[in-house]
C-alpha positions as CSV (number, residue, x, y, z in Angstrom):
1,X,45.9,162.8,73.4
2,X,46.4,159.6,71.3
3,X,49.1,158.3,68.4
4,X,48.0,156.9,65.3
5,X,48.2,153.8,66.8
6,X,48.3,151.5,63.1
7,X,50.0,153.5,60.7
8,X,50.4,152.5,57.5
9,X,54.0,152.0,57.5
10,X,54.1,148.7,58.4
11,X,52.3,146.7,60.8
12,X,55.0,145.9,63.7
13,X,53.5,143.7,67.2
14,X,50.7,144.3,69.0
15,X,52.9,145.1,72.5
16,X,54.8,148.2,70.3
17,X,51.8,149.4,69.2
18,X,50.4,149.2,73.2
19,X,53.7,151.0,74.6
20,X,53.0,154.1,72.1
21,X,49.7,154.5,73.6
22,X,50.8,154.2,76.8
23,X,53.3,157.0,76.6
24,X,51.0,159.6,75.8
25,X,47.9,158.4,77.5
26,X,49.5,157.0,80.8
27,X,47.1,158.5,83.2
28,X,44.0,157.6,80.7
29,X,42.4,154.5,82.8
30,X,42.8,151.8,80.5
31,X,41.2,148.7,82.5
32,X,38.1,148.3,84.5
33,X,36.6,145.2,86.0
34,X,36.1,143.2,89.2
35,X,38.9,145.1,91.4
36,X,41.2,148.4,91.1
37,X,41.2,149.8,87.5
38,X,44.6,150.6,85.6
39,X,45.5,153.3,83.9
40,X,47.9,152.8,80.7
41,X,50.9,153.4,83.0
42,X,49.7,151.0,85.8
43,X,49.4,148.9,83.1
44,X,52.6,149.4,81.3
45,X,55.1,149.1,84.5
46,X,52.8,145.6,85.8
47,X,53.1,143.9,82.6
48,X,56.2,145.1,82.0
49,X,57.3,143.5,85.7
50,X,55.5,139.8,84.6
51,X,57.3,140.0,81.4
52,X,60.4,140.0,82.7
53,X,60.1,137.6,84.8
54,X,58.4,135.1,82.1
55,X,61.7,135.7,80.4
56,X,64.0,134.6,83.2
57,X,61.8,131.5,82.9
58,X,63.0,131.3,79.2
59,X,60.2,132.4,77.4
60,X,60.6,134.3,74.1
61,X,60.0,134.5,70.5
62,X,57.4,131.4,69.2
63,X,57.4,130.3,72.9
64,X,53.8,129.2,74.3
65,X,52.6,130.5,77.2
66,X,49.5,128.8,78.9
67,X,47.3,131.4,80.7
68,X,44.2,130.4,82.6
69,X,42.9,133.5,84.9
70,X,39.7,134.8,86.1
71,X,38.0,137.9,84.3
72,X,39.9,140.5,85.9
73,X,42.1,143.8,84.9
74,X,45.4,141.2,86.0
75,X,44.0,138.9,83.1
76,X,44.8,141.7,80.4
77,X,48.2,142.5,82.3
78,X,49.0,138.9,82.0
79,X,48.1,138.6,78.2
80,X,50.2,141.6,77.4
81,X,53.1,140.2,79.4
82,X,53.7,137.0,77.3
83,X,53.7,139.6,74.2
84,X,56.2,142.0,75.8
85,X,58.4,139.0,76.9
86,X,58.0,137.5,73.4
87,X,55.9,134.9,73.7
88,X,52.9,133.6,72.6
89,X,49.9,133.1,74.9
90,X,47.4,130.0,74.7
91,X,44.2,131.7,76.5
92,X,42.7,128.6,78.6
93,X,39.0,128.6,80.1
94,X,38.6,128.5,83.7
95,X,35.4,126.8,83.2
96,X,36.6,124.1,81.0
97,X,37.5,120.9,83.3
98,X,41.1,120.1,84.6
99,X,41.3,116.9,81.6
100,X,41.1,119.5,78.5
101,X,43.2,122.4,80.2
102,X,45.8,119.6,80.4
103,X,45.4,118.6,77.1
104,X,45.7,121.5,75.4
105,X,49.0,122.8,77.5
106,X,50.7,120.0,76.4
107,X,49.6,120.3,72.9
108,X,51.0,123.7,73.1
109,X,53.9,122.7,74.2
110,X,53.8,125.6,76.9
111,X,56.2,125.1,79.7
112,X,54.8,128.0,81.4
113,X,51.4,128.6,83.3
114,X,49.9,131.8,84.4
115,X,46.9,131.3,86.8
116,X,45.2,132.3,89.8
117,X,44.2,128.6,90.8
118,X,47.6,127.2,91.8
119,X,45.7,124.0,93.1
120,X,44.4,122.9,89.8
121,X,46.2,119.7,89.1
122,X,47.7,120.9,86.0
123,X,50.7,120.6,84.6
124,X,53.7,123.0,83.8
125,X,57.5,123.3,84.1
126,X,56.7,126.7,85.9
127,X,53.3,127.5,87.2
128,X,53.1,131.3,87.9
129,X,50.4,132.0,91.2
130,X,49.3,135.5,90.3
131,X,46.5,135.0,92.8
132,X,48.1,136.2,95.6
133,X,50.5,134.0,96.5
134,X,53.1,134.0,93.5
135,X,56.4,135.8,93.0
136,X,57.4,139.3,94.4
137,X,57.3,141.0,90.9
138,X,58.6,144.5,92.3
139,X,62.3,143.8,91.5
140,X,62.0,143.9,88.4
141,X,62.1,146.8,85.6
142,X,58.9,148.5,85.1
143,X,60.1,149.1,81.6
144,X,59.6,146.2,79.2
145,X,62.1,143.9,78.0
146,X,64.6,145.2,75.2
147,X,65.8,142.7,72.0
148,X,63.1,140.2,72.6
149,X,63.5,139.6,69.2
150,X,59.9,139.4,68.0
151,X,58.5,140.7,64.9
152,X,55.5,141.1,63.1
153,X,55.9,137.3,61.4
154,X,56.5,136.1,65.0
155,X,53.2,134.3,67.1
156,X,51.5,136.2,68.6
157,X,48.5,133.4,70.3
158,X,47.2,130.0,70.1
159,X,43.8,129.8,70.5
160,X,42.2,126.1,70.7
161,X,38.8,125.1,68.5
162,X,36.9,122.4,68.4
163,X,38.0,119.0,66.3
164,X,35.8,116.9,64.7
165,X,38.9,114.0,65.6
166,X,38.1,113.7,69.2
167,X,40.4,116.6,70.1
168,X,40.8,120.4,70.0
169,X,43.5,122.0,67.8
170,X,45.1,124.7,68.0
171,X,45.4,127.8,65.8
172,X,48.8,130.1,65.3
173,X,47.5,133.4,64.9
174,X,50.4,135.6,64.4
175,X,51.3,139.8,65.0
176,X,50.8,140.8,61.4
177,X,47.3,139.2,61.2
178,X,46.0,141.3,64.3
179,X,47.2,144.6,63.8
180,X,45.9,143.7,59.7
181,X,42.7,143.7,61.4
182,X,42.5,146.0,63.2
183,X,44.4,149.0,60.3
184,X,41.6,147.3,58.2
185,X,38.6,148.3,60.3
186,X,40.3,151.3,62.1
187,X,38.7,153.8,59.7
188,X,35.6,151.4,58.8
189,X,33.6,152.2,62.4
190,X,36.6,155.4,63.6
191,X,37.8,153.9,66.7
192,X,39.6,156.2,69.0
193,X,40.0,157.0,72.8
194,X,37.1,157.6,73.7
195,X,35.5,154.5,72.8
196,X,35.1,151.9,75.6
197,X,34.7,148.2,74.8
198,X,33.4,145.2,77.1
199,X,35.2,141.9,77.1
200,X,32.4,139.9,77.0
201,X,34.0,137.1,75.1
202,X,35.6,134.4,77.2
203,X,39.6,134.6,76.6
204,X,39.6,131.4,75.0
205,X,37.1,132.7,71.9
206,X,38.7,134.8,69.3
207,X,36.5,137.9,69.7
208,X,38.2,138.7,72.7
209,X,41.5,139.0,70.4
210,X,39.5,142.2,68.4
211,X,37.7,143.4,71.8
212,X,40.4,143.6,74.6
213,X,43.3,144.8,71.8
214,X,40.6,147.2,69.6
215,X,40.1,149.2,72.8
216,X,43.9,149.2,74.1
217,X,45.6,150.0,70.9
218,X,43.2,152.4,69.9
219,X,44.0,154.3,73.4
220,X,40.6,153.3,74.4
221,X,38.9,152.0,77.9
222,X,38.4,148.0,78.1
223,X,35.9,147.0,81.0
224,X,36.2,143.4,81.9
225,X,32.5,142.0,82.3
226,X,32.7,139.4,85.4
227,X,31.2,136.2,84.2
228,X,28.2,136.0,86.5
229,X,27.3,140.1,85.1
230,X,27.5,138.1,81.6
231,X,25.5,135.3,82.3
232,X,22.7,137.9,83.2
233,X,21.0,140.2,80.7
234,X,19.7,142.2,83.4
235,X,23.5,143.1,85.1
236,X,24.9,143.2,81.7
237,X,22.6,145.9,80.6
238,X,23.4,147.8,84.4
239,X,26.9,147.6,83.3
240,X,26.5,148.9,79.8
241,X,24.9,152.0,81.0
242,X,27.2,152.4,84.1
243,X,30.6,152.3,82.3
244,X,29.1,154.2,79.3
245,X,30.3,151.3,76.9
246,X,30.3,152.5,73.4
247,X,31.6,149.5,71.3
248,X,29.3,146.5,72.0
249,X,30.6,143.0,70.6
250,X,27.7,140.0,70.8
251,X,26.8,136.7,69.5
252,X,23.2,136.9,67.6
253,X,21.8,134.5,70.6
254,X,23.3,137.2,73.5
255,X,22.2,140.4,71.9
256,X,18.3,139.1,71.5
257,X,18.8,137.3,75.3
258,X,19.5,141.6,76.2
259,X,16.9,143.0,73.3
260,X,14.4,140.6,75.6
261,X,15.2,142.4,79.0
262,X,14.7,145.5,77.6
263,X,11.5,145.2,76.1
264,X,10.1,143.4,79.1
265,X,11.9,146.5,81.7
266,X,11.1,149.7,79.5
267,X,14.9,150.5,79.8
268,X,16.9,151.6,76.8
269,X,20.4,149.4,76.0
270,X,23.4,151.3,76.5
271,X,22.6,155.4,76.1
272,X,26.3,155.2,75.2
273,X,26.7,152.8,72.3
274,X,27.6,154.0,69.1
275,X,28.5,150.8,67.2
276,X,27.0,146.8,67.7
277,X,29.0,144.1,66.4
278,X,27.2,140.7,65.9
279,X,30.0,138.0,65.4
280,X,30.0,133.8,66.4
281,X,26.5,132.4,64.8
282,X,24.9,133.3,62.0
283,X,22.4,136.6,62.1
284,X,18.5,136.1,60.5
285,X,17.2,139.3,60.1
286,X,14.0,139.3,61.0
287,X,15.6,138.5,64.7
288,X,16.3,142.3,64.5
289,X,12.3,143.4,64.3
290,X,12.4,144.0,67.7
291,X,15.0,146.1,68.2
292,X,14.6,148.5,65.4
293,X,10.9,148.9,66.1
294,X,12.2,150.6,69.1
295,X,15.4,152.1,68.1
296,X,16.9,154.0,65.3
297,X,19.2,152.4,62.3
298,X,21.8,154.8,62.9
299,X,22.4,155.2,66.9
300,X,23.8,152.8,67.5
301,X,25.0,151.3,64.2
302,X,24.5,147.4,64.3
303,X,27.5,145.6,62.0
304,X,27.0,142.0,61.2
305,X,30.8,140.8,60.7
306,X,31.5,137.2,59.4
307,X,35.0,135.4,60.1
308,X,36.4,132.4,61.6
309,X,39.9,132.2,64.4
310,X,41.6,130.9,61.2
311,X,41.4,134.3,59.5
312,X,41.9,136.3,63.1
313,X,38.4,136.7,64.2
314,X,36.4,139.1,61.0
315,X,36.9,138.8,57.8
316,X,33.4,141.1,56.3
317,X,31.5,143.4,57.6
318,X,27.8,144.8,56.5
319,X,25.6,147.6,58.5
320,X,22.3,146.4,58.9
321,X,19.5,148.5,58.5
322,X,15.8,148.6,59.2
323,X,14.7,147.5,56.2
324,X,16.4,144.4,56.5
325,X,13.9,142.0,58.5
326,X,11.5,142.7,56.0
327,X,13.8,142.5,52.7
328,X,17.0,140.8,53.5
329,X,16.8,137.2,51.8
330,X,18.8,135.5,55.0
331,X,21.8,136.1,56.7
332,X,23.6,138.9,54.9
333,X,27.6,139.1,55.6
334,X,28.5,141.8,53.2
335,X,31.6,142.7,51.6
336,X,35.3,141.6,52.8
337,X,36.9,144.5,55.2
338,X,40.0,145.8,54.0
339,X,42.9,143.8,53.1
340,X,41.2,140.7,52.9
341,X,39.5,138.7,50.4
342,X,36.7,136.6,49.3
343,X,36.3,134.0,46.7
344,X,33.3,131.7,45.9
345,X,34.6,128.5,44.5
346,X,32.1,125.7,43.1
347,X,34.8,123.0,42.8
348,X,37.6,124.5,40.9
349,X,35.6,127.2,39.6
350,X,34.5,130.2,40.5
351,X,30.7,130.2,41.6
352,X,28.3,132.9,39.3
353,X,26.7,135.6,40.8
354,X,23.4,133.8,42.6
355,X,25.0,130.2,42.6
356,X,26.2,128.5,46.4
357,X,29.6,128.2,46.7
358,X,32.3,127.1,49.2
359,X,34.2,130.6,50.4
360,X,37.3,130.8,50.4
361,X,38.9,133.7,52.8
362,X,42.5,135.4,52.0
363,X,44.5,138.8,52.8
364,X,45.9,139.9,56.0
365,X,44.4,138.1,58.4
366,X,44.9,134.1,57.3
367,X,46.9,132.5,60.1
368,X,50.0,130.3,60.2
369,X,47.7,127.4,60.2
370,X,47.3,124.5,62.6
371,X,49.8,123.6,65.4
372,X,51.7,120.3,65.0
373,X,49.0,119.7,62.3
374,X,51.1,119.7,59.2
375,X,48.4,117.8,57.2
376,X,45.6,119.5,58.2
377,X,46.9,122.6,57.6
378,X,48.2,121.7,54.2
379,X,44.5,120.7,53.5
380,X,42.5,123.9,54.6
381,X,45.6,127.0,54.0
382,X,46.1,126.4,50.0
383,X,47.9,128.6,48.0
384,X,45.9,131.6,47.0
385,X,46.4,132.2,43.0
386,X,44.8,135.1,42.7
387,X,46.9,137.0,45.1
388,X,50.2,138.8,43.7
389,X,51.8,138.6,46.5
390,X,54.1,135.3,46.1
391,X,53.6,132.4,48.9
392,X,50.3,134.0,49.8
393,X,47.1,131.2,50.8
394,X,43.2,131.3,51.5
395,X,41.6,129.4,54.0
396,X,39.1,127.1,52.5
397,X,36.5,127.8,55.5
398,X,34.1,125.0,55.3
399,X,30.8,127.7,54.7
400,X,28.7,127.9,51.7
401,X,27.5,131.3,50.9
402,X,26.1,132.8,47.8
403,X,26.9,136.1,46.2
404,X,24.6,138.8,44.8
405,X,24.3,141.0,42.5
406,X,25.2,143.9,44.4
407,X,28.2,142.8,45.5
408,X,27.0,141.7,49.4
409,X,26.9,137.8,50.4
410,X,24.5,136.0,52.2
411,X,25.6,132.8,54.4
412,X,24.0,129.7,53.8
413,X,25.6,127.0,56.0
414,X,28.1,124.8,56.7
415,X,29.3,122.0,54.0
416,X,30.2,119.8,56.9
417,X,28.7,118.9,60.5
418,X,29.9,121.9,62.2
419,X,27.7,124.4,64.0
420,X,28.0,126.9,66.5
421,X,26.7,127.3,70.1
422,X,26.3,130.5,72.0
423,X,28.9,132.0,69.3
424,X,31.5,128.7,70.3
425,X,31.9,126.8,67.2
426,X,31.6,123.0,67.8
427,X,32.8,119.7,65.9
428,X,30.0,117.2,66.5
429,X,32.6,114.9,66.4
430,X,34.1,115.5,68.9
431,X,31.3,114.8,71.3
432,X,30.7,112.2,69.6
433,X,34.0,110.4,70.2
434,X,33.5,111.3,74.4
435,X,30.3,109.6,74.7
436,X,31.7,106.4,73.1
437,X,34.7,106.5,75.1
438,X,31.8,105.6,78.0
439,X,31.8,101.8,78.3
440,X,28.4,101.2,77.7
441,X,27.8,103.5,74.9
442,X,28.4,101.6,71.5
443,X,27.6,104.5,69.0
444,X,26.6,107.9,69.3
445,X,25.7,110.8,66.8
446,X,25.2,114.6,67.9
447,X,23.4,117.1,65.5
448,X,22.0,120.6,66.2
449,X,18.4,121.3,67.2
450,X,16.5,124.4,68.3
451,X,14.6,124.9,71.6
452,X,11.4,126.7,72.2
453,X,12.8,130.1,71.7
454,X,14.4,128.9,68.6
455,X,18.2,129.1,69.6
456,X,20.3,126.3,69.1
457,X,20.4,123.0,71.0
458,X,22.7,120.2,71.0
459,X,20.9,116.6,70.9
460,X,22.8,113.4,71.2
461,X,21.7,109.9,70.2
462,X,23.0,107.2,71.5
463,X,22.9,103.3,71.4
464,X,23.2,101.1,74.5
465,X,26.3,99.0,74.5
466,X,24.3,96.3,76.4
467,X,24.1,95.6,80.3
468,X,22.0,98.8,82.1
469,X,22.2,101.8,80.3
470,X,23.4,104.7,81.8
471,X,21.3,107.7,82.3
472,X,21.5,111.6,81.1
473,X,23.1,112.5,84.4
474,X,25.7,109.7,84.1
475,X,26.3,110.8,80.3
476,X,26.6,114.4,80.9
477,X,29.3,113.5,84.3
478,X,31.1,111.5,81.8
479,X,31.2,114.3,79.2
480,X,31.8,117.1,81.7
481,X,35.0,115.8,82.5
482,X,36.5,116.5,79.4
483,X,34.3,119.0,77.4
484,X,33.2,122.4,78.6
485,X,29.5,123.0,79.4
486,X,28.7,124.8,75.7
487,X,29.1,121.2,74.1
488,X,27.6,119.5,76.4
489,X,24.3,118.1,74.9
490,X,20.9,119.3,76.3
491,X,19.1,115.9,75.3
492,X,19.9,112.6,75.3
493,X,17.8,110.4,73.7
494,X,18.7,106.5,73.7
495,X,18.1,104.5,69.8
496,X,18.1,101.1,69.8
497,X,20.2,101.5,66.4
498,X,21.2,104.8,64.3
499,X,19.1,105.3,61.2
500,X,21.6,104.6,58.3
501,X,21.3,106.1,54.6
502,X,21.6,103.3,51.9
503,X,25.6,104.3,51.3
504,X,25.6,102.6,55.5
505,X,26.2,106.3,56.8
506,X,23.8,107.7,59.7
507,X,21.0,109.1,58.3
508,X,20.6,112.5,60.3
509,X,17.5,113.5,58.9
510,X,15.8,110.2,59.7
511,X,16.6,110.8,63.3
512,X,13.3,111.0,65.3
513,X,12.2,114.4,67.0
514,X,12.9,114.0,70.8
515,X,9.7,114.2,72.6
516,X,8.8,116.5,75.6
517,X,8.3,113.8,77.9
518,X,10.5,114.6,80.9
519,X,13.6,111.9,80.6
520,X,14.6,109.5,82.5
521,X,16.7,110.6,85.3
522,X,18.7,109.1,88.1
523,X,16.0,110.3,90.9
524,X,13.1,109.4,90.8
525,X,10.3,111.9,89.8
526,X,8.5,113.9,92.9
527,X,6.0,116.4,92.2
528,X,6.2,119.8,93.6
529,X,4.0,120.5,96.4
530,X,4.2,124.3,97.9
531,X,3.2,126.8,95.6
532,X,6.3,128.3,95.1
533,X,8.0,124.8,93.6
534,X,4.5,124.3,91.8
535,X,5.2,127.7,89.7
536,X,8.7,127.0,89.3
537,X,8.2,123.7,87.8
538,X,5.3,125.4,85.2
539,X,8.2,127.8,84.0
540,X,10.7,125.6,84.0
541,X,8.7,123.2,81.7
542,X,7.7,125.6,79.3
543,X,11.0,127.0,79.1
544,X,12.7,123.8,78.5
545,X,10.0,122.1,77.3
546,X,9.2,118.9,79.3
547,X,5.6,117.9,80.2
548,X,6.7,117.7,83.8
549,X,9.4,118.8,86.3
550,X,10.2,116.9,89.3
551,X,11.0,118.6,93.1
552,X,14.2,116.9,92.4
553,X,15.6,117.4,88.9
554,X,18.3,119.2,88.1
555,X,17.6,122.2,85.8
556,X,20.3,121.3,83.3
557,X,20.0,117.7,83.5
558,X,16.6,118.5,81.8
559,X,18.2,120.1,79.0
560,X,18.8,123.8,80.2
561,X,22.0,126.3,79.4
562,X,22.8,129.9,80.6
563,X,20.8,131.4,78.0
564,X,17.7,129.0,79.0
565,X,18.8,129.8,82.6
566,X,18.2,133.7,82.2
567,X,14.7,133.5,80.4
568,X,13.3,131.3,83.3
569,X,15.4,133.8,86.3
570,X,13.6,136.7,84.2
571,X,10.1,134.7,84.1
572,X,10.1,134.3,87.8
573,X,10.9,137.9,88.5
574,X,8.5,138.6,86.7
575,X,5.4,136.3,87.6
576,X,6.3,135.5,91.3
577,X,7.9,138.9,92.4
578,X,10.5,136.7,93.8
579,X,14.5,138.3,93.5
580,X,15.6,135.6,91.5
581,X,19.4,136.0,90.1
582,X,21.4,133.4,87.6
583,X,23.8,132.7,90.6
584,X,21.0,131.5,92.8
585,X,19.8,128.8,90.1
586,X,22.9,127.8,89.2
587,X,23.6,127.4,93.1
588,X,20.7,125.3,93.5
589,X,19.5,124.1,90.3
590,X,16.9,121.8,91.5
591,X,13.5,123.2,92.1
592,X,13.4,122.2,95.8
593,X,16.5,124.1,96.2
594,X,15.6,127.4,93.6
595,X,12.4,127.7,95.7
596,X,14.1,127.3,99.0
597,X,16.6,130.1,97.7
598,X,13.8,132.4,96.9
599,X,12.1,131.7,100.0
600,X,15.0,132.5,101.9
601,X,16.3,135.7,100.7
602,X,12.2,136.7,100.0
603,X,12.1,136.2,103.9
604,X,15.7,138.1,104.6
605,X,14.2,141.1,102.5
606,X,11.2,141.3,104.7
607,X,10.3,144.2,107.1
């Protein structure tokens, strides 16, 4: 049994919405992941338990709660915790390093922090363990918190982007804009409860927002993909086909990463899925041959769905078909999804049919804007004066796209630097400010490039700031420290001066190609011996590409990511018959170790 979870009566918060499911479908499991699963009743009482206690700490309406947790069933329990005590939560990346956590928890503002990694020097007026060693929760009600006080205008998250100033910001997405989305795509794909949803996206990446609440207040089944199943193609698809997961949500670059395995292993994707949603990066259609030369347009449906975290994670939505790699013009984004809307301004005007223009995004989903970024806000939420709702604004996004004549869009690009990684979008300046902060770097300029399978790259130039320049390593330790590993770049390539445009601004297209000559790293260059390193090196340097790879060099030194890192894993398996997993490379990620690795559990496997 269900409840029409989003009627149209009003859209209330996201935790009421989760307590009527619960009451009819409390012994309907809920959660599955790494550990015990929860039913909707397992859920309620636990995160009814935390949010009690996050209110003794003080926290309630428009109150910020940090929340940095492994992929497990407790991280939804804590997310729905901080709703049902009031608060806001401010999703933090475990992977991100300790200097950017800690920027962004002050930012907030948020006085509390929920982890499982007590030990991270990170600051808070109450850290919460939930790892094992926190409070003794079982005092407490196990029904929620009455009067909290929170409504639908109340905030509901914070979730941090990339700023081209140096620093992240912030967005304040509130109740209304959620539950907007999900009333206006409810009837669109006919979600109900027996859908099941991954989490694949991290917590700190929007998508999660529409994945973990579309299956829970939809009296669905969420199944928390553990990040080393996510950073393999090959688990991933196990796990698609073992949980029966029905509603897939992927970046372009992910979905072809799992189109690949399947081609190369014979195995259908998910018997189960009924609906693919491509979100994060732009979509060329003719990326899509593949997949629809072996499957059917309709079973599952694939759904390319533009938006941006200011707008709460979709703003249009267009089913793709199989006609479309051969006649789509580029990346198609359809129509706007209900209750939200799309204008193409050229200026002050409104762009023709056929003409570029910047698009502007209004309707349910546009968020409160930026936090303790009056200005900023004030420049991208402007009042909207085509709505008739008074007070209501559109977010000018920063996107050119171009509509035609029947009505869909296609996407042509940003108007600024901005670009997007692996679905994370990313400032350029902002990596750009962290390498100069290095003492002998005097400028530095980071654009987008592709790599040999033709996803995107990140390549920074850089000028010396005199004495001995520092190498990639030392440029990607000082960046590590406060960036996370999707903007770090995969090439460095030293300039003795940037290439300026006659106005004195860097002149990006004048920006040489880097070579494939391997670069110059802190060890010194060794060349594989045994035949196992020798035909490790060979993949690696095609994968990457470099002319050569040392015994010594470290994998992503040379310019490799997890996507790279999964091609090569697969190409081993493949050529070498060697059980090669992502956790081994990423364990050893020097071809002296990767081959000792293999050697070692080849050995342990033996007769």
């Amino acid at each position: 049994m269900t409840v029409d979870a989003l009627p149209g009566g009003g859209p209330g918060t996201i935790h009421a919405w989760f307590a009527r499911q619960a009451a009819v479908r409390g012994e309907a499991v809920a959660v599955t992941g790494e550990g015990e699963p929860l039913t909707y009743a397992e859920l309620d009482r636990e995160s009814a338990r935390l949010a009690h206690h996050l209110r003794a700490l003080g926290v309630g309406p428009e109150v910020p709660v940090a929340v940095l947790l492994r992929r497990t069933p407790r991280l939804v329990v804590a997310l729905l915790a901080v709703l049902r005590a009031g608060g806001a939560y401010v999703p933090l990346d475990p992977a991100s390093p300790d200097d950017r956590l800690a920027y962004m928890i002050s930012d907030a503002g948020a006085g509390v922090l929920l982890t499982d990694d007590a030990l991270r020097p990170l600051d808070a007026r109450h850290v919460v363990d939930l790892g094992g060693g926190g409070p003794d929760l079982s005092a407490y009600p196990v029904t929620a918190p009455d009067g909290t006080g929170t409504g639908p205008d109340n905030l509901a998250y914070v979730i941090y982007t990339s700023g081209s100033t140096g620093a992240p910001k912030g967005v304040m997405v509130e109740h209304r804009n959620l539950t907007g989305l999900l009333r206006g795509t409810r009837d669109l794909f006919g979600f109900g409860p027996d859908d099941v949803w991954s989490l694949f996206a991290p917590a700190a990446f929007d998508v999660s927002v529409w994945e973990m609440w579309g299956a829970l207040l939809h009296g669905g089944r969420l199944v928390v993909v553990p990040d080393h199943v996510r950073r393999s193609p090959e688990d991933f698809h196990a796990l698609l086909g073992r949980e029966g997961v029905t509603v897939l949500n992927q970046t372009p670059a992910a979905f072809r990463q799992l189109v690949r395995f399947a081609e190369r292993s014979g195995a259908r994707v998910g018997p189960a899925l009924r609906l693919v949603v491509f979100a994060g990066e732009a979509l060329p259609p003719a990326t899509l041959r593949p997949w629809f030369a072996r499957h059917p347009d309709d079973r599952p449906v694939l759904v390319n769905m533009y938006g941006i975290t200011e707008t709460t994670v979709h703003s249009t939505y267009r089913r793709m078909t199989a006609g479309d790699p051969d006649t789509a013009p580029g990346s198609m984004i359809g129509e706007a999804i209900p209750g939200w809307t799309m204008r193409l301004l050229d200026g002050d005007r409104d762009a023709a049919a056929g003409e570029p223009g910047e698009l502007h995004v209004g309707g349910a989903g546009v968020a409160r804007g930026y936090l303790g970024r009056p200005g900023l806000t004030a420049e991208r939420f402007v009042p909207d004066p085509s709505s008739p709702v008074p007070g209501s604004r559109t977010y000018r996004s920063g996107d050119r796209a171009r509509r035609h004549s029947d009505g869909d869009h296609e996407y042509l690009g940003r108007l600024d630097h901005q670009v997007k990684i692996r679905g994370h979008r990313v400032e350029p300046g902002e990596i750009e400010a962290a390498l100069t902060r290095h003492p002998a770097v005097r400028e530095a300029v980071v654009v987008v490039g592709r790599d040999e399978a033709g996803e995107p790259r990140l390549v920074a130039y850089w000028v010396a700031a005199g004495g001995e320049p520092p190498g990639p390593s030392a440029l990607r330790g000082h960046l590590r420290r406060t960036l996370p590993e999707y903007m770090l770049p995969s090439l460095y390539v030293p300039l003795d001066r940037l290439p300026l445009t006659a106005n004195g601004k860097v002149d990006r297209a004048a920006l040489p190609a880097p070579g494939a000559a391997r670069p110059d790293l802190d060890v010194a260059f060794a060349a594989p011996a045994k035949p196992m390193e020798k035909a490790l090196a060979d993949i690696w340097a095609e994968a990457l590409p470099v002319d050569q790879v040392g015994l010594d060099d470290d994998f992503f030194e040379l310019g490799g990511q997890s996507m790279l890192a999964a091609q090569v894993v697969i190409a081993a398996r493949e050529r070498l018959g060697v059980p090669a997993s992502l956790r081994l490379l990423f364990d050893g990620p020097t071809v002296r170790e990767f081959a000792a690795a293999l050697e070692e559990t080849r050995t342990g496997e033996s007769p």
